[in-house]
Structure formats: C-alpha cells, structure tokens
N, C-alpha and C positions, 0 to 999 in steps of 0.2 A: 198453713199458718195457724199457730193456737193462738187462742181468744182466752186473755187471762183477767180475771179479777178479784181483788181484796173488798168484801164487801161485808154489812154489819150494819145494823140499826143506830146503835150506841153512838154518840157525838163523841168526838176525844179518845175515840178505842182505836186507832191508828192506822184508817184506811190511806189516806193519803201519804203517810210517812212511810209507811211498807210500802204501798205502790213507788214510790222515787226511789226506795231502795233498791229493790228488784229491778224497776227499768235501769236503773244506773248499772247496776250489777251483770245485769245479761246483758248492758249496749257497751257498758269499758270495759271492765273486767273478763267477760266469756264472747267477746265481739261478735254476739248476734247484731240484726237489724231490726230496730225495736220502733215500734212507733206509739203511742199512749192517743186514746180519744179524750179528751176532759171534755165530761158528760156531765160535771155536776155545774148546772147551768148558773145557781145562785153563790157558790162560794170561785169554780173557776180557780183552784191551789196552784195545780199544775202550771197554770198560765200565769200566775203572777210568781211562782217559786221562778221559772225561766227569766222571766222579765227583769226580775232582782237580780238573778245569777249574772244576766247580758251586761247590766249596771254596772255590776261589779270586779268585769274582765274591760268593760271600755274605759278607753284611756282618755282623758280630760286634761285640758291644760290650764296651770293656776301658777300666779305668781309668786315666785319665792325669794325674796331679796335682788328686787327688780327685774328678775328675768324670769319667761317663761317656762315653768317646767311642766314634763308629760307625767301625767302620775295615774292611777289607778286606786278603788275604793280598797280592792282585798287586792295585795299584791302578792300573798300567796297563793289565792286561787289563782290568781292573774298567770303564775307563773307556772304550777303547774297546771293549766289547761295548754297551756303553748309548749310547755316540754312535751306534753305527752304526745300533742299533733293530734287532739279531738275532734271529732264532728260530731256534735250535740245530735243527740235520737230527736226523732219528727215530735212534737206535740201538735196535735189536731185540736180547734175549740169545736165544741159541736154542742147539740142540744138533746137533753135526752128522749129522742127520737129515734122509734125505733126503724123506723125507714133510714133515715140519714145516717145512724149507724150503722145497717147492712150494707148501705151502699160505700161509706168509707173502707170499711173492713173488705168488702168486695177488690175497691180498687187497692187497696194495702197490698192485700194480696198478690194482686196481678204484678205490684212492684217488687214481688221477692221479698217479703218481710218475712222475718221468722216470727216473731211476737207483737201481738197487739192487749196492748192494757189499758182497760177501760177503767175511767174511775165515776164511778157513781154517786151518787146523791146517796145521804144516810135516811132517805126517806122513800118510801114505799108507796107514796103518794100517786104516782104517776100509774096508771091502770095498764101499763106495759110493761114495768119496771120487771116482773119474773119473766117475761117473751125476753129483755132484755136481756136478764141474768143465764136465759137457757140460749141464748149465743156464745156463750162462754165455755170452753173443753174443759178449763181449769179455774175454780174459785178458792180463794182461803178465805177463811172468814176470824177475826183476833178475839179471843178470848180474856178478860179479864177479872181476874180471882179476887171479885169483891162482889156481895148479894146481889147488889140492883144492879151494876154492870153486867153482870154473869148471866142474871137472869136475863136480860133485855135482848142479846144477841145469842144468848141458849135459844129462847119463842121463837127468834128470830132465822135462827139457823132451819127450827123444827118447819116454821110456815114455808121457808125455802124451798124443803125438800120436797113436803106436799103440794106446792105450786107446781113447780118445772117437771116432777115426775109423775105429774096428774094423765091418767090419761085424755090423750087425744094433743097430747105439749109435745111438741115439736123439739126434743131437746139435746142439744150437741154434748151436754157437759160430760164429759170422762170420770172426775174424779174430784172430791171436795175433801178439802183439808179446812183442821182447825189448828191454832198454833195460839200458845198464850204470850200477850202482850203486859208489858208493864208489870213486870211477875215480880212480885215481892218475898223477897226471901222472910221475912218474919209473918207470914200468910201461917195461921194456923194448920199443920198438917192434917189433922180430921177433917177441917172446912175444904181443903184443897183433894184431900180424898173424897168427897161426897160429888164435889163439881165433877172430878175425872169419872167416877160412877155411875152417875148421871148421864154425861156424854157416851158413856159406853152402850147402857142398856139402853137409852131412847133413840141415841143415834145411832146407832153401829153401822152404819157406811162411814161415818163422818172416820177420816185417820187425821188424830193429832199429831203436828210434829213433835220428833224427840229433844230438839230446841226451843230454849224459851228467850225474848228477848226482855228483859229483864229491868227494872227499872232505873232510868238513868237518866243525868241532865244533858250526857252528852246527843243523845236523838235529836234534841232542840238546836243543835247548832245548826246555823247555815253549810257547815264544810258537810255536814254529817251527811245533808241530805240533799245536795247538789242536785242539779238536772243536769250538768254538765261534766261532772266528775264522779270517779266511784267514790263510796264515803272514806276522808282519808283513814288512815292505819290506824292511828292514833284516838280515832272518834270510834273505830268500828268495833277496836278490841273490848271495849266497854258495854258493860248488858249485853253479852252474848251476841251482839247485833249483826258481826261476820258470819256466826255459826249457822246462826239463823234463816239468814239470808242466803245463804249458800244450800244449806238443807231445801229452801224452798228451790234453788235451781235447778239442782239433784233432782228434786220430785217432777220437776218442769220436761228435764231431759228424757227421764224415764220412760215418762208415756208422749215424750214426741220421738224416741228412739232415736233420740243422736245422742253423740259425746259431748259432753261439757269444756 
C-alpha cells in the first residue's frame, strides 16, 4: 500500500481540495481501494465534506400540496451516485498521532487497500509531524505564484526535505513532487521564471508537475469536490483540474508499478 500526502504550510494553498480530488479519482475513476486518515484534528474537512455529501444523497420527506413527497437536497448528485452503483472510499477520523496512525495504516493494509491518504494539519506544530510526513512513499506539496504564498511553502518544502532525509530518519518517502495551484495566467512571466529557478537549483530532487491547476471558481463547487463522486465533467474540464489530477495518478502508478 502507498502512503500518500498533499502537504504545505500555506493556509488556502489547496491541501484538502487536491487530497478529495485524487482520492476521488483513484477510488471512481481508476477503481483502486482508497481509504484517507483525516489527521487534521482542528479543521476535520474530509469528515465534514462526507457528512454534507451523505445529507445531500439522503432522501427526506416534505410536504407538497398536501401530500408526502420523497425528495432529496442535490438530486443530481443524488442521481448520479446511484447510476453509477458507488461505494464511497473509507474516511478514518484520527488524531495526529503517530502511533495511531501506523497502526491504522498497518491494519489498512492488511485489508488490501492500495492507497492511503493522509491529510494533515497546515501546521508543524506537533513534534512528530516530519516522523509523520516520512511515513508517506509519495507527497506533493502546491505551489502558488504569488511572493508570500511562494515563499511560505518554498521554506516549507526546503525544512521538509532536511527533516525526513536527516540522518538517522527512518524514511519511506519515494519521491516528492511540486505542482502549482491556483496558477494565474496574467502572473508575470519573469516572476514566474524566478519561482521555477529557484525550485530548480535549491530543490533539485523536488519534480514539478507539467500540469497546472489553474485558477478557477469552479474547485469551490460542492460537485467538483465530492467524497463520493469523481469531479463531474463539466467542473473538471475547468483550471486544468482533470489534467492535473490525472498527471498526479500517472506519477502515483509509476512508482507503485501498476497500470492506471
């Protein structure tokens, strides 16, 4: 089983939206067995994103010109989750513990999961938190082409790397990718060549993806970012968000040597 994570200091740089994407992605679309830990103890996304999704496929009864009718909140999700004949991937609440994490991940395993994704807390607070990250075979970490955003999860990427590849760090990780988030096409082309330069020469393990997911209102939709559905067509073709996410599964499959 690989141990995957979208992780980044930056508040708002898109750990949680890319982690739904990708678990959606590889649990409907590529029918792996995906289970997600939500580890971020104080916000808990994952568990309330599910909890709205379940709201919004259950069916409620309300009166309509005196008689009972069955109705539903999104009767598009409603319908397609039951055309497609879904069974929602596992969501675990957990705490960011790194004991209770290996032992989850332990038993995941044992049940045949091909992917587990952990979503983390944007804070480094917790004196485990890189033991945690170096459980991980695959992390991406989102980039965003603005100074102080850039900078925060650029440090953030650099403290990363010298944490988990310290030696005497115990560390599973494979391979760390960067991919830019919320990419603005009117971004200065110098400023945007200095960030990729940057990443180059100080990072050079780090491989950016050749996708960018770009900025858009449609990521905000509830369809877009289902826990229970892939994001529909219509939401996905927008800001690169298919290409995107699909390159990340690519890179996923690569180094677990299966077929997509």
């Amino acid at each position: 089983m690989e141990v995957i994570s979208v992780i980044g200091m930056k508040g708002g740089c898109g750990k949680t939206t890319t982690s739904i994407l990708l678990a959606s992605t590889l649990a409907y679309k590529k029918k792996k067995k995906v289970v997600v830990l939500d580890c971020d103890t104080l916000q808990q996304s994952f568990t309330k994103y599910r909890l709205k999704d379940i709201e919004d496929i259950t069916p409620y009864t309300q009166e309509v010109d005196g008689k009972e009718v069955k109705m539903v909140r999104d009767g598009i999700l409603y319908k397609a989750f039951k055309d497609q004949n879904i069974k929602p991937f596992d969501i675990v609440r957990c705490h960011e513990d790194i004991n209770m994490i290996i032992e989850l991940l332990t038993r995941k395993d044992k049940e045949g999961c091909d992917y587990a994704i952990l979503d983390l807390p944007g804070s480094i607070d917790n004196p485990d938190y890189f033991k945690i990250v170096s459980l991980c075979s695959i992390v991406f970490i989102p980039f965003i082409a603005d100074d102080i955003d850039f900078a925060s999860n650029f440090d953030f990427a650099k403290h990363t790397f010298a944490k988990i590849f310290a030696p005497g760090v115990d560390c599973n990780l494979k391979k760390m990718f960067g991919f830019w988030n919320r990419y603005d096409s009117t971004c200065r082309p110098a400023a945007f060549r200095a960030y990729c330069e940057r990443i180059k020469q100080e990072l050079p393990d780090l491989s950016i993806l050749d996708n960018k997911i770009e900025f858009t209102k449609a990521i905000g939709n509830d369809r877009c970012r289902s826990t229970i559905l892939p994001p529909f067509p219509q939401f996905g073709k927008y800001g690169n968000i298919d290409n995107t996410i699909e390159e990340m599964c690519n890179k996923i499959f690569e180094i677990d040597g299966v077929q997509g």
